[in-house]
C-alpha positions as CSV (number, residue, x, y, z in Angstrom):
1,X,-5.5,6.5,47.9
2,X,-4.7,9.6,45.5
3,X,-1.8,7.9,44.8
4,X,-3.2,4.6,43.5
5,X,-5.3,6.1,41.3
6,X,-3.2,6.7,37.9
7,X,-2.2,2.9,38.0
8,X,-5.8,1.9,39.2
9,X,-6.8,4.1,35.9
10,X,-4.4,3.0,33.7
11,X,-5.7,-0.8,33.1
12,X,-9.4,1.0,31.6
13,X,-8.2,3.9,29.6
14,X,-4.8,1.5,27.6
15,X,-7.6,-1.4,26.0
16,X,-9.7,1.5,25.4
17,X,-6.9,3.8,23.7
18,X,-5.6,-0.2,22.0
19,X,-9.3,-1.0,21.0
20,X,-9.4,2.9,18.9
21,X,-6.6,2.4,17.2
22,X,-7.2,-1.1,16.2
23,X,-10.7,-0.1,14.8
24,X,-9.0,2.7,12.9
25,X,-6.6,0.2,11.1
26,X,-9.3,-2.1,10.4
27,X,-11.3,1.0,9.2
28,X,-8.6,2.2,7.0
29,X,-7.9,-1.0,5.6
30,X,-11.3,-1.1,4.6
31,X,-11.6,2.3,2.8
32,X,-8.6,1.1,1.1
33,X,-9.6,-1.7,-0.3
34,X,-13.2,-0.4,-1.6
35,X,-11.1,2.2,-3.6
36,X,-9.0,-0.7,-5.0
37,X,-12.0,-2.0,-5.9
38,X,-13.4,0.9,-7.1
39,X,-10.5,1.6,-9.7
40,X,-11.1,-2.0,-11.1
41,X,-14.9,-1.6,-11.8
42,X,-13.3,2.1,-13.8
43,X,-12.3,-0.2,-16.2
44,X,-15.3,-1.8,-17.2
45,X,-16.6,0.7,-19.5
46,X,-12.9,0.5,-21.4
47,X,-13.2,-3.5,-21.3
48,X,-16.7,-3.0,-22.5
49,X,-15.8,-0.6,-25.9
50,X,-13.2,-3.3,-26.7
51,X,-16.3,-6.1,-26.9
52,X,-17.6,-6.9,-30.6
53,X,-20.1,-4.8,-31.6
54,X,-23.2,-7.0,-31.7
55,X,-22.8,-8.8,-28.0
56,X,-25.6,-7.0,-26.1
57,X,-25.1,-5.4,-23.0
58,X,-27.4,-7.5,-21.6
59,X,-25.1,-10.7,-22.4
60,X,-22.4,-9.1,-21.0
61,X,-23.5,-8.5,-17.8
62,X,-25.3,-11.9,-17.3
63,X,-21.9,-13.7,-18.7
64,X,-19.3,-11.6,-16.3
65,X,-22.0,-12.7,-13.5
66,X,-21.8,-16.4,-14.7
67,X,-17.8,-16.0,-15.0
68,X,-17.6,-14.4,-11.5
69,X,-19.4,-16.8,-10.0
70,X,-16.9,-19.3,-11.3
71,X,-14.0,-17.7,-10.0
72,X,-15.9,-17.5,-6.1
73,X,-15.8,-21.2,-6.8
74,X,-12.7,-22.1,-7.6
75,X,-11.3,-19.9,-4.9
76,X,-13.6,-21.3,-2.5
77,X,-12.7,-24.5,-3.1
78,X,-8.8,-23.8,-3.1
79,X,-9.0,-22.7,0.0
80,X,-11.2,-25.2,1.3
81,X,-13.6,-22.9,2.8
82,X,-16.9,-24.3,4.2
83,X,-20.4,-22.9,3.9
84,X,-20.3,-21.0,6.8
85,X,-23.4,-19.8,8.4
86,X,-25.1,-18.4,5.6
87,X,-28.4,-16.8,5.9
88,X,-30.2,-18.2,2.3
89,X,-33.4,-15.8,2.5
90,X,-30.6,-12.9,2.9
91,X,-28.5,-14.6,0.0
92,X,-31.3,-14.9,-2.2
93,X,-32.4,-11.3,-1.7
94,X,-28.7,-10.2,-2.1
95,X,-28.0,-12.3,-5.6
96,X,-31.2,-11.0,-7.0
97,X,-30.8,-7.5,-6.1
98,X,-27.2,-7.8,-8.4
99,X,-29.3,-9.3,-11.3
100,X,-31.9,-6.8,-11.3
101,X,-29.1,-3.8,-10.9
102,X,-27.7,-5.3,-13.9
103,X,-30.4,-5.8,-15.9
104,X,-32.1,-2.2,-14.9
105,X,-28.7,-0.8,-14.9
106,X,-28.1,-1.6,-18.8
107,X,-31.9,-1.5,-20.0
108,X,-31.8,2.3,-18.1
109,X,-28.5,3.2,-20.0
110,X,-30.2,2.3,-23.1
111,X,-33.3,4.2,-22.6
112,X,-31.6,7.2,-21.2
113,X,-28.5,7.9,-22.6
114,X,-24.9,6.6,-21.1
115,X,-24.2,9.9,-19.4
116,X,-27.7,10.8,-18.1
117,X,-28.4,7.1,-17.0
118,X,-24.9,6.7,-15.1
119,X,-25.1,9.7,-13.4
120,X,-28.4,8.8,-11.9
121,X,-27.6,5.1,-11.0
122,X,-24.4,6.3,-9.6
123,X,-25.3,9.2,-8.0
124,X,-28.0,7.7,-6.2
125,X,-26.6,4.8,-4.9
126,X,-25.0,6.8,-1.9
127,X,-28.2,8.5,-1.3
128,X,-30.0,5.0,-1.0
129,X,-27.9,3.4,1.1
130,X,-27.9,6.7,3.3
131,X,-31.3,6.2,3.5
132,X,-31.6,2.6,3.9
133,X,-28.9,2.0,6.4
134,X,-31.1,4.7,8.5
135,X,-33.9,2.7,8.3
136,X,-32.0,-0.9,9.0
137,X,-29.8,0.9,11.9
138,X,-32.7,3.5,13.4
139,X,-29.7,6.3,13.3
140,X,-28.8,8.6,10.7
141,X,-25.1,8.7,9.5
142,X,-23.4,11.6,11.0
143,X,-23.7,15.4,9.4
144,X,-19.9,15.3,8.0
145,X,-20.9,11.6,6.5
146,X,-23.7,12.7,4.5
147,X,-21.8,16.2,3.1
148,X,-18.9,14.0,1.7
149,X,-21.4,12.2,0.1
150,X,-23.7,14.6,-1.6
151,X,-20.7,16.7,-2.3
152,X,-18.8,13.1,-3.9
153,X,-22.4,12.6,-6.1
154,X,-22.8,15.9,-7.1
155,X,-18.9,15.5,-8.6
156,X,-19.9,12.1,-10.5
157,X,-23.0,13.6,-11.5
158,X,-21.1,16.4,-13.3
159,X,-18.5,14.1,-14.4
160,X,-21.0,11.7,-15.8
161,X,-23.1,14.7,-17.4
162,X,-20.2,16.3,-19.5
163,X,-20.7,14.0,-22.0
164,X,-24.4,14.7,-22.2
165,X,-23.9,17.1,-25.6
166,X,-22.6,13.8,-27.3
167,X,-24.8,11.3,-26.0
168,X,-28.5,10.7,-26.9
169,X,-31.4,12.8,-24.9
170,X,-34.7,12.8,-24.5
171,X,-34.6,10.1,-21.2
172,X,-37.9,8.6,-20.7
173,X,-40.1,8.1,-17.4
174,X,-39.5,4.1,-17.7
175,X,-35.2,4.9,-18.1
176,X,-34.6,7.2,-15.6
177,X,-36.9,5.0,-12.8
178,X,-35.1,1.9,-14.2
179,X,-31.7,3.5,-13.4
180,X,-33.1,4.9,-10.2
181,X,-34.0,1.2,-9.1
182,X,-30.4,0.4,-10.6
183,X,-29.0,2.8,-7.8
184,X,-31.5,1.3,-5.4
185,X,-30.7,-2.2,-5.8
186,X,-27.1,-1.7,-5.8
187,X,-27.3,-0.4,-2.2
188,X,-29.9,-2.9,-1.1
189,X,-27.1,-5.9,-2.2
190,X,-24.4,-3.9,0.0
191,X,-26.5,-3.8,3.0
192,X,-27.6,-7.6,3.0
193,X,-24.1,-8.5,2.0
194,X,-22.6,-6.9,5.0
195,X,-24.1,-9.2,7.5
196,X,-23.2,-12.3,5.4
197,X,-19.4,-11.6,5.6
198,X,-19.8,-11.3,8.9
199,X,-20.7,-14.8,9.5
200,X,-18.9,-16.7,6.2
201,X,-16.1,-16.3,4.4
202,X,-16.0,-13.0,0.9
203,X,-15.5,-16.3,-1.3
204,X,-18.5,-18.5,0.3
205,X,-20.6,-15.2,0.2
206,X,-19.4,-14.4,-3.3
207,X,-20.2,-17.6,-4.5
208,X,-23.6,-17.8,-3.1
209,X,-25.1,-14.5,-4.0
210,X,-23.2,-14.4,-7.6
211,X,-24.3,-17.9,-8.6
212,X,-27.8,-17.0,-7.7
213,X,-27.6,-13.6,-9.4
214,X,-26.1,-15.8,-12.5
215,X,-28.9,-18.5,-12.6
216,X,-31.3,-15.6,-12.7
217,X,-29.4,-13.5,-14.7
218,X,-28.0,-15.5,-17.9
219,X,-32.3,-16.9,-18.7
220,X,-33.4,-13.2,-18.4
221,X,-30.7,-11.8,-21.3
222,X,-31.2,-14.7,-23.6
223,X,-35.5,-13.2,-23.4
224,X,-34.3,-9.8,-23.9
225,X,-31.5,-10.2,-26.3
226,X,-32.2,-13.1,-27.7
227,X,-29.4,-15.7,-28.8
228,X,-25.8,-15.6,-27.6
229,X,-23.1,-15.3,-30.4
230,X,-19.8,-16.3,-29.5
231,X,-16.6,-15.6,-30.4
232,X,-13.0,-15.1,-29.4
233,X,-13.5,-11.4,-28.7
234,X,-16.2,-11.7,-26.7
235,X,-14.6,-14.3,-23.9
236,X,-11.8,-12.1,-24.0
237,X,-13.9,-8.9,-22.5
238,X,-16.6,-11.6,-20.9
239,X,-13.2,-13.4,-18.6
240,X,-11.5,-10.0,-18.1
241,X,-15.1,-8.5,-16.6
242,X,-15.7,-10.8,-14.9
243,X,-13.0,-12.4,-13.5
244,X,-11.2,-8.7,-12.9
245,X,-13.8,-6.1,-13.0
246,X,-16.0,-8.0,-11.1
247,X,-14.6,-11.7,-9.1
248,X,-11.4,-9.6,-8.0
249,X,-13.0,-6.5,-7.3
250,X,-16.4,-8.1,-5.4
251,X,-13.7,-10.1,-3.1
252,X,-12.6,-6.8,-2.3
253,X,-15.1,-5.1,-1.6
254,X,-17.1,-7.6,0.1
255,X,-13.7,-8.6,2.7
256,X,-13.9,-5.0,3.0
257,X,-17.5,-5.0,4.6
258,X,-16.2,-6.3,7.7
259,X,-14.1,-3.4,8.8
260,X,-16.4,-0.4,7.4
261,X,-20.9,0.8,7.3
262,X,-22.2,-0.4,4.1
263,X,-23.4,2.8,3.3
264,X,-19.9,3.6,3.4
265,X,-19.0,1.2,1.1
266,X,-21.2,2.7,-1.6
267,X,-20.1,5.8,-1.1
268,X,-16.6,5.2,-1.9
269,X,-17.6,3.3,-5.2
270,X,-17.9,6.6,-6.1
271,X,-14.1,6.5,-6.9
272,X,-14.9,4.2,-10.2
273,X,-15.8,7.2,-11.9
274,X,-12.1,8.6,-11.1
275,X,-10.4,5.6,-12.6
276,X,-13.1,6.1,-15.4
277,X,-11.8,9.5,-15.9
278,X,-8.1,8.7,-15.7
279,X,-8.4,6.3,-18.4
280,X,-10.5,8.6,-21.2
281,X,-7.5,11.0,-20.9
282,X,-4.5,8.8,-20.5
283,X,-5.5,5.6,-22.7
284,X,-8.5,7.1,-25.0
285,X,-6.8,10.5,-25.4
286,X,-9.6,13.0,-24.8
287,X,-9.6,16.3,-23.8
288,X,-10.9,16.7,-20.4
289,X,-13.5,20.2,-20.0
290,X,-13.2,21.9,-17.0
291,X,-17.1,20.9,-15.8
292,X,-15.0,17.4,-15.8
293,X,-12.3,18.5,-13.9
294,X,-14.2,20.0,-11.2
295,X,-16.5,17.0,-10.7
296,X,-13.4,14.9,-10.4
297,X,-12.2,17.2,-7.1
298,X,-15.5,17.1,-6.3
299,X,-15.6,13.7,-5.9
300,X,-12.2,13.2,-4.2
301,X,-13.1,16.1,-2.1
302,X,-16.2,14.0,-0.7
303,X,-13.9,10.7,-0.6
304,X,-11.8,12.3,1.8
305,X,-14.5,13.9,4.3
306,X,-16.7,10.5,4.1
307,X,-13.1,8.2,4.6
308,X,-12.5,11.3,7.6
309,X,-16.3,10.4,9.1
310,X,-15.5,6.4,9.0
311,X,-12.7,6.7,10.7
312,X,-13.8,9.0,12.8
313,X,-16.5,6.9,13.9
314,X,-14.4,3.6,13.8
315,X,-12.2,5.5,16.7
């Protein structure tokens, strides 16, 4: 009998050992493809200073929402993907949760200041989906999950902030609880999104939750802002943002829902503000201050600890 037992053991412990390391490599492919995501939404805010200078921000985010939606359905329809089981009340909640992040995003921004209003929507993002996905799951995200995070938002927080001195002060009640509901919404359309991928292909999701961002998006800018004037420039910036910054990068990000937590997902965002740093030095040419610096290895230094905790957990 003693001698049967390492073969009679060995049929359990080899799926078990097979099943860890598969969910690592789906884990890791994950994490890598929210940071490739991630580096492509860093180049929104250069996109953006290349627009003409009267297209409101509030066009341009309805428009690359209306163009995104576009390229969902085009590529859903090259690849001749069906519906899928879809969950419409979900998809409904999901699309207008990415209209009203854009519109409170923007409106916050402008009430705020650009460096005071990103660092909040951005910075709490993480912390609501922390706090949501605890609620949706009953279980709090591990100790080491919620340091990399608060140590990740305090970095983008201080990168975001050291342009304060140039930007305009004085935030109001109304911007800072618009960009607060920015962060919120952002990580209320990851944690509905993840269960849609599960069931339906990134493009099919995509398609459904942009469009109906889109139809409620593109009404609500021409009320705020008022007419839409076109011009070469501005379908230049509108197709790269939207088909780029935001189709290519939402494909990613949503395909990489299925492998890794949602509040994972926002977490990691939190590399767009490294890409957004990499480009003001290398393309715009400034100088970077050492309170930059330090939130940018701030921010890497969470990336790593929350990508350790997901893959952690994953094994």
């Amino acid at each position: 009998m003693a001698a049967s037992s390492p073969s009679s053991s060995s049929p359990s412990t080899a799926p078990a050992s097979t099943g860890a390391s598969s969910a690592a490599r789906h884990g890791a492919r994950g994490v890598a493809m929210v940071l490739l995501a991630a580096m492509l939404w860093g180049t929104t805010g250069t996109a953006q200073s290349l627009a003409p200078a009267g297209l409101s921000p509030y066009w341009v985010g309805a428009l690359r929402l209306a163009v995104a939606a576009a390229f969902f359905a085009v590529l859903a329809g090259v690849l001749r993907q069906r519906g899928g089981r879809l969950a419409w009340p979900r998809v409904l909640a999901a699309g207008a949760c990415v209209a009203v992040y854009n519109l409170s995003f923007f409106a916050g921004v402008k009430a705020s200041g650009v460096a005071l209003g990103t660092a909040i929507a951005i910075g709490s993002a993480p912390i609501w989906a922390g706090l949501l996905q605890t609620v949706q799951l009953r279980r709090w995200p591990t100790p080491a999950w919620w340091a990399g995070t608060l140590l990740g938002v305090g970095g983008g927080v201080a990168m975001a902030l050291d342009g304060a001195a140039g930007g305009r002060g004085g935030a109001t009640v109304l911007g800072i609880a618009l960009c607060l509901a920015a962060g919120l919404t952002y990580a209320g359309y990851t944690l509905l999104n993840k269960p849609l991928v599960e069931h339906a292909s990134a493009p099919t999701v995509n398609l459904a939750v942009f469009g109906t961002a889109a139809v409620l998006s593109v009404p609500a800018a021409g009320w705020l802002a008022g007419p839409l004037a076109l011009s070469a420039g501005t379908w230049v910036t509108v197709g790269y943002l939207g088909l780029v910054a935001t189709g290519l990068a939402y494909l990613l990000f949503t395909s990489a829902l299925r492998h890794i937590s949602g509040a994972t997902g926002v977490t990691l965002a939190l590399g767009e503000p490294v890409t957004a740093f990499v480009l003001a030095v290398v393309v715009v040419g400034e100088t970077p201050s050492v309170l930059s610096v330090a939130g940018l290895v701030a921010v890497l230094s969470g990336l790593l600890v929350v990508v350790w905790a997901e893959l952690r957990t994953a094994r």
